[in-house]
PyMOL CGO cylinders between C-alpha atoms (Angstrom):
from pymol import cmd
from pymol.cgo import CYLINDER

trace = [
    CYLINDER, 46.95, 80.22, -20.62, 44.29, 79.77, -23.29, 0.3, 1, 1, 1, 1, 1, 1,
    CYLINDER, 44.29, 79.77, -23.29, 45.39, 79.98, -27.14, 0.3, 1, 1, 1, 1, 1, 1,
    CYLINDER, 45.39, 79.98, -27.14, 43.29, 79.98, -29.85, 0.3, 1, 1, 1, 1, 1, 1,
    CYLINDER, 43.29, 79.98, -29.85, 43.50, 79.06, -33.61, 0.3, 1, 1, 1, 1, 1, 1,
    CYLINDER, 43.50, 79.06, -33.61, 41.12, 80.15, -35.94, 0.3, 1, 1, 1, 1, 1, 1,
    CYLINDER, 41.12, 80.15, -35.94, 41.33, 78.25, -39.21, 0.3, 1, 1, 1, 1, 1, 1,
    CYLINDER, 41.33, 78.25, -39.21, 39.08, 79.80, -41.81, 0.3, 1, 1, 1, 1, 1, 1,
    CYLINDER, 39.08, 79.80, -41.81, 41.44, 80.28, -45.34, 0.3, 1, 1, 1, 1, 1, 1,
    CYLINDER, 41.44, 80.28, -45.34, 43.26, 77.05, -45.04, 0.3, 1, 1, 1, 1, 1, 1,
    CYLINDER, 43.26, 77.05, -45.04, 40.06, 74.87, -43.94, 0.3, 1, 1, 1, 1, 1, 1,
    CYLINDER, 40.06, 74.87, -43.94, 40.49, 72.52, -46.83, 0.3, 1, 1, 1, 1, 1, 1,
    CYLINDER, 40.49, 72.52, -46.83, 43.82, 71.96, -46.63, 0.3, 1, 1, 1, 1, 1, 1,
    CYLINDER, 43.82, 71.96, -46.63, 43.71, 70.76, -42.79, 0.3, 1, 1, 1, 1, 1, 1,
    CYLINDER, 43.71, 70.76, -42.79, 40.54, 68.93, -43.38, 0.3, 1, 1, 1, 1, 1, 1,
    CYLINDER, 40.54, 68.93, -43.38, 42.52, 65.81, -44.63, 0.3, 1, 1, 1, 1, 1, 1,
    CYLINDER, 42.52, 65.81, -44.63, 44.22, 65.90, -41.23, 0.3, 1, 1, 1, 1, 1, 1,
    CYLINDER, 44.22, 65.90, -41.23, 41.29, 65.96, -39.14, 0.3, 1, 1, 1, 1, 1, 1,
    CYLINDER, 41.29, 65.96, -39.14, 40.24, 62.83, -41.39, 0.3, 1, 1, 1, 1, 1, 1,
    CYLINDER, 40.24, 62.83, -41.39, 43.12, 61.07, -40.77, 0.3, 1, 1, 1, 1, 1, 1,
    CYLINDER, 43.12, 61.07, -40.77, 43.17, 61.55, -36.72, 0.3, 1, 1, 1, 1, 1, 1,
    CYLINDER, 43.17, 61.55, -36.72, 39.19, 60.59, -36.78, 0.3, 1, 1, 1, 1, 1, 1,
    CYLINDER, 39.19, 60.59, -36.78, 39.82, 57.15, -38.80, 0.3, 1, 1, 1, 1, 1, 1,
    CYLINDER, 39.82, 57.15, -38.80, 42.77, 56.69, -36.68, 0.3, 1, 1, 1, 1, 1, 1,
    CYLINDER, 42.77, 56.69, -36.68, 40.80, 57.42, -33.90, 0.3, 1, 1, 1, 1, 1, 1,
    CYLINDER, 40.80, 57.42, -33.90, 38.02, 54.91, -35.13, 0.3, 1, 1, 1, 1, 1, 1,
    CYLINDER, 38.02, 54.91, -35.13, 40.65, 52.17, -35.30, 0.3, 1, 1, 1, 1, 1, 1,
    CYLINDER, 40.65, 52.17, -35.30, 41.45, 52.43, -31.56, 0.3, 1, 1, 1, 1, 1, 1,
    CYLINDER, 41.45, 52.43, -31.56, 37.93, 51.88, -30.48, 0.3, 1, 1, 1, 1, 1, 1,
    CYLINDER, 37.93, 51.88, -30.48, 36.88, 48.28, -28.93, 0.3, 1, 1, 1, 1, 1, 1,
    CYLINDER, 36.88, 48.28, -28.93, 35.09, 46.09, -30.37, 0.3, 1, 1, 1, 1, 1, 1,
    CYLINDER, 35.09, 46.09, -30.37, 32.34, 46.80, -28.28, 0.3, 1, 1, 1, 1, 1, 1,
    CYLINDER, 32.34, 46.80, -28.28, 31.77, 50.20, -30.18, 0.3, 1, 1, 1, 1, 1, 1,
    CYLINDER, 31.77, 50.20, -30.18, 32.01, 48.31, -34.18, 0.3, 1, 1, 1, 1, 1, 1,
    CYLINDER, 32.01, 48.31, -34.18, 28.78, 49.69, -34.92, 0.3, 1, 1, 1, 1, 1, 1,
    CYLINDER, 28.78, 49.69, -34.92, 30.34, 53.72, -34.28, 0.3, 1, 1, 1, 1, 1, 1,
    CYLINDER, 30.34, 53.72, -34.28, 33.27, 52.01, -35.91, 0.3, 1, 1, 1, 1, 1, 1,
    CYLINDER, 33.27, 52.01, -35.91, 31.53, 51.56, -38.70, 0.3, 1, 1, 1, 1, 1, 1,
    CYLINDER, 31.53, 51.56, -38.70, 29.53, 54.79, -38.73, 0.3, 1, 1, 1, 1, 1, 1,
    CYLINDER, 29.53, 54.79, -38.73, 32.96, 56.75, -39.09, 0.3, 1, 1, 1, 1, 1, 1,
    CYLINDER, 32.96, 56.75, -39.09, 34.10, 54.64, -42.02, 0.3, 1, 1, 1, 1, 1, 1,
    CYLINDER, 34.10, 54.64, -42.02, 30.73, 55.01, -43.50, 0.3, 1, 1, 1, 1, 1, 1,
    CYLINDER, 30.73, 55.01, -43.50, 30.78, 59.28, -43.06, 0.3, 1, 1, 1, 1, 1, 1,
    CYLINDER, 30.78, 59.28, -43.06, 34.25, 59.26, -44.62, 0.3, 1, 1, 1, 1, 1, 1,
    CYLINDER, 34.25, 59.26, -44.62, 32.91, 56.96, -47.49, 0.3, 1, 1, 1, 1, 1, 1,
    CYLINDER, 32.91, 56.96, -47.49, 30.44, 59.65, -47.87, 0.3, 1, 1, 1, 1, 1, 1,
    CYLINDER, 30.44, 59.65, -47.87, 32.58, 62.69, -47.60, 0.3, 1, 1, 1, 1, 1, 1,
    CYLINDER, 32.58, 62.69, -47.60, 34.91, 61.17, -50.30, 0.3, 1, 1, 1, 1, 1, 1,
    CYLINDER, 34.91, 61.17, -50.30, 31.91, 60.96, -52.90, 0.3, 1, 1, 1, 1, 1, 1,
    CYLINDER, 31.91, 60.96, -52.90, 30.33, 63.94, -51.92, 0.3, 1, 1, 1, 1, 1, 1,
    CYLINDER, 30.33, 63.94, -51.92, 32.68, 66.21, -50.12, 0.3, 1, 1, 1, 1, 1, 1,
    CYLINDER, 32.68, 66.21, -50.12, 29.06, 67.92, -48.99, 0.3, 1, 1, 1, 1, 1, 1,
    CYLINDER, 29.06, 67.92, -48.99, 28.15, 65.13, -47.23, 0.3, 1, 1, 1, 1, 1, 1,
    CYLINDER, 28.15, 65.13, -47.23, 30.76, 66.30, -44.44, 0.3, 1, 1, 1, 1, 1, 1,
    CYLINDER, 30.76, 66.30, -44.44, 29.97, 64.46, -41.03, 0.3, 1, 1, 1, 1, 1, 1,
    CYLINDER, 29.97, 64.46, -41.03, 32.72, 65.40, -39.35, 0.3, 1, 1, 1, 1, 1, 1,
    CYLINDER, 32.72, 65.40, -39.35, 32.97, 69.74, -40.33, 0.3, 1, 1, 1, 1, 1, 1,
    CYLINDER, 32.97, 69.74, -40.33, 29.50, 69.88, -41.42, 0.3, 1, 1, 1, 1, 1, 1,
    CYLINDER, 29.50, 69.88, -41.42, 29.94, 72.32, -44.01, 0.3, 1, 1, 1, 1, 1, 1,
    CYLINDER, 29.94, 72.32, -44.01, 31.31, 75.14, -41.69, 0.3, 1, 1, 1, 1, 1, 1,
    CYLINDER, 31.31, 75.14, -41.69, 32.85, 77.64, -43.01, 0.3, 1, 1, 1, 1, 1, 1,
    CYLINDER, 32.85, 77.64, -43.01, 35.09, 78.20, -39.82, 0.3, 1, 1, 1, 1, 1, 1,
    CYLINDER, 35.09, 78.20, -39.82, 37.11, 75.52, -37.40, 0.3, 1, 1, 1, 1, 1, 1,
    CYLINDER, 37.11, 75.52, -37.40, 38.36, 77.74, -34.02, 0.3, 1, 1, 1, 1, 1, 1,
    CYLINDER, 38.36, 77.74, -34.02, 40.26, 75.16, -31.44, 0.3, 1, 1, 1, 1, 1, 1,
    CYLINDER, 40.26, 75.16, -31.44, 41.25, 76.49, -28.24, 0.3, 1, 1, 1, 1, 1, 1,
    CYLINDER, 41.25, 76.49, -28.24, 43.87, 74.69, -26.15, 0.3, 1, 1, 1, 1, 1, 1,
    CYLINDER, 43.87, 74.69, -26.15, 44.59, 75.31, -22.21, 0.3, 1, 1, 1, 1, 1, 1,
    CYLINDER, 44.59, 75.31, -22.21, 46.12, 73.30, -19.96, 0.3, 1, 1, 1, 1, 1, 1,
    CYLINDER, 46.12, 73.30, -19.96, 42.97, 73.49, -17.95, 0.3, 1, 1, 1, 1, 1, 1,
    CYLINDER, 42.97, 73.49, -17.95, 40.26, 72.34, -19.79, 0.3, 1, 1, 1, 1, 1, 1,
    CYLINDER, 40.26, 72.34, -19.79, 37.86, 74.25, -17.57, 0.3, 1, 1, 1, 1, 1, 1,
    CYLINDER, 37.86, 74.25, -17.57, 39.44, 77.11, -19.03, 0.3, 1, 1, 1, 1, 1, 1,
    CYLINDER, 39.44, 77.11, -19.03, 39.26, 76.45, -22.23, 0.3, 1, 1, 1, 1, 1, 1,
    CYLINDER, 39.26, 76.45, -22.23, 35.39, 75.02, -22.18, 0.3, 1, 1, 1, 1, 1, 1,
    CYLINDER, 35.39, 75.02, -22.18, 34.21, 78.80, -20.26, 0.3, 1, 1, 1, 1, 1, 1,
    CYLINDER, 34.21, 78.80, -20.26, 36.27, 80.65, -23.11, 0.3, 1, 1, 1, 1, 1, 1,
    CYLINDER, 36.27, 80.65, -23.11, 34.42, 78.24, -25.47, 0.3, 1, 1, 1, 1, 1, 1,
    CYLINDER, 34.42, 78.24, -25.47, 30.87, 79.33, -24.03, 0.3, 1, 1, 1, 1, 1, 1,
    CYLINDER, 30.87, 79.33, -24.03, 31.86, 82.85, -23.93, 0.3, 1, 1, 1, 1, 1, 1,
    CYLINDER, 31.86, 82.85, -23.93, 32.77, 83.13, -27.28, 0.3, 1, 1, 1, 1, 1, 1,
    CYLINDER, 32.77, 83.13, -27.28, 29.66, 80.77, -28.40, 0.3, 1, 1, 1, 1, 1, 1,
    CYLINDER, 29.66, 80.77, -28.40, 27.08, 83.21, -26.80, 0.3, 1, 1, 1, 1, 1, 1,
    CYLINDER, 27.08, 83.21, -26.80, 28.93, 86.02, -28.42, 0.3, 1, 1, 1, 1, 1, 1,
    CYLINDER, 28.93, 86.02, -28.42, 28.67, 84.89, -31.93, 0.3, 1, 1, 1, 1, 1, 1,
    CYLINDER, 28.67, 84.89, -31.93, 24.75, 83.64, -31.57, 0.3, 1, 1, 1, 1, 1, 1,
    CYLINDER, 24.75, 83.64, -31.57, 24.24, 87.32, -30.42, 0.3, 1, 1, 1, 1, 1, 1,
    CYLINDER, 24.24, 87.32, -30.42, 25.99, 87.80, -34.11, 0.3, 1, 1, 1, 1, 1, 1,
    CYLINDER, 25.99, 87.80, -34.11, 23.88, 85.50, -35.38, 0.3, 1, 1, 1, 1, 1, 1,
    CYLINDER, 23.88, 85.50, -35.38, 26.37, 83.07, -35.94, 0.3, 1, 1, 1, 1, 1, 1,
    CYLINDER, 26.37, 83.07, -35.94, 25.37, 79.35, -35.15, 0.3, 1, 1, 1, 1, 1, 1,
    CYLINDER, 25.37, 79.35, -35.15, 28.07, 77.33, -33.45, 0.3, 1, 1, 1, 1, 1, 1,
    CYLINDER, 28.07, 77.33, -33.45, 28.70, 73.18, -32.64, 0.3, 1, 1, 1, 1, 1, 1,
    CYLINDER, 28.70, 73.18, -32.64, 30.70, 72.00, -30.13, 0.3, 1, 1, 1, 1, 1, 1,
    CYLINDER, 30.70, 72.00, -30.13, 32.44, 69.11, -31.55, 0.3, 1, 1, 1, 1, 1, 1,
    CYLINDER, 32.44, 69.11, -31.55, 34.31, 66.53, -29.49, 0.3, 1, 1, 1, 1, 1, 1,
    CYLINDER, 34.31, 66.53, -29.49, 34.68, 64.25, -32.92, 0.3, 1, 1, 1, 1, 1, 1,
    CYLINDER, 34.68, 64.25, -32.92, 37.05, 67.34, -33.76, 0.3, 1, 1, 1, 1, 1, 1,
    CYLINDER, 37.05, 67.34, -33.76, 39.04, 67.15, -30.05, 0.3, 1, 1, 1, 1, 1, 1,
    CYLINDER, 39.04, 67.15, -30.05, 39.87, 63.58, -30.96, 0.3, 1, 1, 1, 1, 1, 1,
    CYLINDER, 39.87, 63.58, -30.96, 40.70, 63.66, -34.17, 0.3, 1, 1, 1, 1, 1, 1,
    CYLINDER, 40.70, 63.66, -34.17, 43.27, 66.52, -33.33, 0.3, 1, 1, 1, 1, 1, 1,
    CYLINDER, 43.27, 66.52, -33.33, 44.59, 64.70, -30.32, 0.3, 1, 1, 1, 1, 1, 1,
    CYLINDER, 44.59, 64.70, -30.32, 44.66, 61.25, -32.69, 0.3, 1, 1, 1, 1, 1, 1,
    CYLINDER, 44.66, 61.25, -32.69, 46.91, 63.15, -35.05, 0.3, 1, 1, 1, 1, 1, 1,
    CYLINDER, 46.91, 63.15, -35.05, 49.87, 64.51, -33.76, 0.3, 1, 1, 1, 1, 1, 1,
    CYLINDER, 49.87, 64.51, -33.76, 50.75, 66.33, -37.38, 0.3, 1, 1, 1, 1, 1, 1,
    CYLINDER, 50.75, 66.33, -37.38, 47.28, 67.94, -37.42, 0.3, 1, 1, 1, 1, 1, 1,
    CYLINDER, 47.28, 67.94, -37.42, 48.35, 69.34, -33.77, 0.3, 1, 1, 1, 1, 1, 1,
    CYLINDER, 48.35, 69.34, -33.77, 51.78, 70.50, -35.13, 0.3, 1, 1, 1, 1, 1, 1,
    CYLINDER, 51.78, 70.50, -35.13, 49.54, 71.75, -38.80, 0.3, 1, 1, 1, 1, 1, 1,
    CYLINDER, 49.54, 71.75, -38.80, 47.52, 74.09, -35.92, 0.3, 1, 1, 1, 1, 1, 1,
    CYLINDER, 47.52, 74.09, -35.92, 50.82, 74.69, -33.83, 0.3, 1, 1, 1, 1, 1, 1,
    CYLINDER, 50.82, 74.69, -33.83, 49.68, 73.26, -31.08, 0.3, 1, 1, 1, 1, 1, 1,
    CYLINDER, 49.68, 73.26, -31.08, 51.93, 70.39, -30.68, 0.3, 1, 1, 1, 1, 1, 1,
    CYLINDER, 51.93, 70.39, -30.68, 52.20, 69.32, -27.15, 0.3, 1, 1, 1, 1, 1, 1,
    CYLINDER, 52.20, 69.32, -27.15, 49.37, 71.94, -25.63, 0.3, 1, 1, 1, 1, 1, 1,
    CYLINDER, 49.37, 71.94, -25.63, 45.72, 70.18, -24.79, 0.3, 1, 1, 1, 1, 1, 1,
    CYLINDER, 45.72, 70.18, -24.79, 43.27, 70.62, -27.33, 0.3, 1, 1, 1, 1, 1, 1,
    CYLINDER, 43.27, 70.62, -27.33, 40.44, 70.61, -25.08, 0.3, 1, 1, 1, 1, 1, 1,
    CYLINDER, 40.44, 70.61, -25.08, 37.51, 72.61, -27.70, 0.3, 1, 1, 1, 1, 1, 1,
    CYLINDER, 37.51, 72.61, -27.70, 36.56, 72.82, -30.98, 0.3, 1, 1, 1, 1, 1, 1,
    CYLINDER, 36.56, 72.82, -30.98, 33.79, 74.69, -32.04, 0.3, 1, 1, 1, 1, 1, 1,
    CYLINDER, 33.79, 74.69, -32.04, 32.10, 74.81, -35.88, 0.3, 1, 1, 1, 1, 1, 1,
    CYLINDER, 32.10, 74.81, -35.88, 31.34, 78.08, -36.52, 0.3, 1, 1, 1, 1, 1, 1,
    CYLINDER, 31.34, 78.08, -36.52, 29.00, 79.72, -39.50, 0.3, 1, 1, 1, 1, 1, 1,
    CYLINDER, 29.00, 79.72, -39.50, 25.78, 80.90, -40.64, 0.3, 1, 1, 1, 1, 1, 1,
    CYLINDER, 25.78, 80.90, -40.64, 22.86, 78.30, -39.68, 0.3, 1, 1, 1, 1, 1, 1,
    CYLINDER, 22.86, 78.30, -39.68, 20.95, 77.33, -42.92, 0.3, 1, 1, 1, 1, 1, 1,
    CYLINDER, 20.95, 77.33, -42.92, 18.15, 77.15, -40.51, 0.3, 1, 1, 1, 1, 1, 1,
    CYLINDER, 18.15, 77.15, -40.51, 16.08, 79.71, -38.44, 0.3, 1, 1, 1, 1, 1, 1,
    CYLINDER, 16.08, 79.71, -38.44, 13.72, 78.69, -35.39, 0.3, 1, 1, 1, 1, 1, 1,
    CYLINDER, 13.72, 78.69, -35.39, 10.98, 80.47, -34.17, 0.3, 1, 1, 1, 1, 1, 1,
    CYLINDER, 10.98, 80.47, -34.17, 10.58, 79.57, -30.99, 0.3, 1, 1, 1, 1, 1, 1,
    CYLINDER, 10.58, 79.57, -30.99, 12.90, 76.86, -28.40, 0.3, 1, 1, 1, 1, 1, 1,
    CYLINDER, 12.90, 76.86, -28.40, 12.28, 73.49, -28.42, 0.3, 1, 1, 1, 1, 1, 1,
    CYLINDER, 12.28, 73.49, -28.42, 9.83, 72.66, -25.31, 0.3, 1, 1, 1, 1, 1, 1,
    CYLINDER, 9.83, 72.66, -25.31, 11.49, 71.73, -21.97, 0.3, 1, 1, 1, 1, 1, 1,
    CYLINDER, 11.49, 71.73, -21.97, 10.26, 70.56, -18.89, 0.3, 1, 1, 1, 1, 1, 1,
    CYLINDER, 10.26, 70.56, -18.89, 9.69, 73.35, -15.56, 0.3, 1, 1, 1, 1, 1, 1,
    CYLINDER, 9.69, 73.35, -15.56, 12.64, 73.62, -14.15, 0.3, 1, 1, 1, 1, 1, 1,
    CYLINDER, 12.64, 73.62, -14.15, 13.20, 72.17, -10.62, 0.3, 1, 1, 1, 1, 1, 1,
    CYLINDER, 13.20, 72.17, -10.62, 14.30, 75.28, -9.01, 0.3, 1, 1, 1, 1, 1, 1,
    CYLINDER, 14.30, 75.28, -9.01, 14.28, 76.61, -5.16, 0.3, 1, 1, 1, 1, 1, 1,
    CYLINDER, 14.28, 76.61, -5.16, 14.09, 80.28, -4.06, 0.3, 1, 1, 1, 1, 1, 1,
    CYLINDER, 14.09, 80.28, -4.06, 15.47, 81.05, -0.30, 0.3, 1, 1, 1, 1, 1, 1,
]
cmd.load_cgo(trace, "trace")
């Protein structure tokens, strides 16, 4: 029951959708959350002027959104695919600014054709302009054997 939509050609073109959903999506918040408010009005200010300066696709070359009706469906499929494409090399976000501006915007939902199915991932996907050499440190893990 999963589908996917993999928008890659027509990026720009549904990136004004996604923009609109997020703003609207900023003008539903409380105003307990002005400052994040704010911070979206701010990252569209900047995307406007510099469309590099992209906050909410971060200069990804690739948008995939995966609706279920069970998200737990869709969020597995979402890992699967991510640890398939960082074995490609690929580096991939999860981004939940993306889920809500979708589900904020009903036309960017019918621009995916997805209208009325629950957009429950998105994932960035693209080349990472940065390698790391090692992981970043973590704690022992708190683990039990039996």
């Amino acid at each position: 029951s999963v589908s996917y939509v993999i928008v890659q050609e027509k990026l720009e073109e549904f990136k004004a959708y996604a923009w609109k959903g997020w703003l609207s999506y900023a003008d539903t918040l409380p105003s307990e959350q002005a400052d994040l408010k704010a911070a979206i009005y701010k990252f569209h200010e900047a995307y406007q002027k510099d469309p590099r300066q992209d906050r909410l696709f971060f200069n990804a070359p690739v948008l995939l959104v995966i609706a279920t009706e069970n998200s737990w469906d869709g969020g597995l499929a979402a890992q699967n695919i991510e640890m398939m494409a960082v074995a490609e090399g690929l580096g991939v976000l999860y981004n939940g600014f993306m889920v809500r501006a979708v589900r904020q915007n009903p036309e960017a939902a019918e621009w995916l054709g997805l209208s009325g199915k629950n957009v429950c991932c998105c994932l960035l996907i693209g080349y990472p302009d940065v390698v790391y050499q090692r992981t970043a440190p973590r704690k022992t893990a708190d683990v039990t054997w039996k």
